[in-house]
N, C-alpha and C positions, 0 to 999 in steps of 0.2 A: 191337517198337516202343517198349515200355517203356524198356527198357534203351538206346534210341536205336543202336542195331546194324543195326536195318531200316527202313526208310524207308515208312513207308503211301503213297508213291507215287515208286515210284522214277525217277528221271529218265532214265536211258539204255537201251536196246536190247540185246538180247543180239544179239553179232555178231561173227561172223572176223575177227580184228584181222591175224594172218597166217595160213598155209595155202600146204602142199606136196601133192606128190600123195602123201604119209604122215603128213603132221604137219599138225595147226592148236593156233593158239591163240583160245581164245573167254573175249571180255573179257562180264561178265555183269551188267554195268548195274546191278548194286548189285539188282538181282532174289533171288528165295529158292534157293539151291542147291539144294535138288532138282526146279525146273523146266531149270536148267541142265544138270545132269547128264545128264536125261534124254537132252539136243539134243547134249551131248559123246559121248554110249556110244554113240548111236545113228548119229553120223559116224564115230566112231573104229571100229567094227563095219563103218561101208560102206567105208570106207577100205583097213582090213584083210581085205576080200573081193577088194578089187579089187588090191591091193600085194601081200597078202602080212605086212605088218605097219604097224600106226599107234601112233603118237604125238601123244596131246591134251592142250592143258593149259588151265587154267579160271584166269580171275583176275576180280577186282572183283567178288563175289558177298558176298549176304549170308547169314548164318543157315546152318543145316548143312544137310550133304547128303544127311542121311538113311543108311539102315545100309550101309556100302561092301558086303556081301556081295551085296545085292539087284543091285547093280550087274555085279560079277562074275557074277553065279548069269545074267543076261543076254548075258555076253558068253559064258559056256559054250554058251547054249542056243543060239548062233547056233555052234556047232562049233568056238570057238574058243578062244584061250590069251588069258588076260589078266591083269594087275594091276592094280587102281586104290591108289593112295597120295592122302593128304591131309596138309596140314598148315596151318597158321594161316590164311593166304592164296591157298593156290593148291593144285589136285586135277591129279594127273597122271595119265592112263590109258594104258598100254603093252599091246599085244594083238599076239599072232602067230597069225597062220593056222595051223590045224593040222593 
C-alpha cells in the first residue's frame, strides 16, 4: 500500500473474463495474487481432470504470488503435470493430465 502497487480496497472482483472447456482467463480486480492464484490452480486442476489438459492465465492482480513451487507442489499432488510461469503482469498455468 506504501508503495501504492495495492489498493487497501480494491475496486473489482475476481472473475472469468473468458473460458473454454480447457482454458480461462481470470481478470483479478487488482486483489493480492496469492488469493488469485489459489482460485486459478484450483480451476486449471478441475479443468484438467475433466479435459485432459488446461490453460489459465491471470491478469490485473496486485502484489506477488507468492513462491511458484507451492503452486506446482499442488498441482503434482492432484496426480498431475504442470508448469506455472510468471512474469510482470500476468501468471500462466499449463497442466496435463497424467
Amino acid at each position: 500500500m506504501v508503495a501504492g502497487t495495492l489498493a487497501p480496497r480494491p475496486s473489482g472482483e475476481i472473475k472469468v473474463t473468458r473460458e473454454t472447456g480447457v482454458s480461462a482467463l481470470i481478470d483479478g480486480g487488482q486483489r493480492i495474487g496469492m488469493a488469485i492464484m489459489r482460485q486459478a490452480v484450483d480451476l486449471a486442476i478441475k479443468k484438467a481432470k475433466i479435459s485432459g489438459m488446461a490453460v489459465v492465465g491471470l491478469t490485473n492482480y496486485a502484489s506477488a504470488t507468492g513462491a511458484l513451487g507451492v503452486w506446482g507442489r499442488d498441482i503434482a499432488r492432484n496426480g498431475l503435470i504442470g508448469m506455472v510461469f510468471s512474469q510482470v503482469s500476468e501468471i500462466f498455468l499449463f497442466i496435463l493430465h497424467s
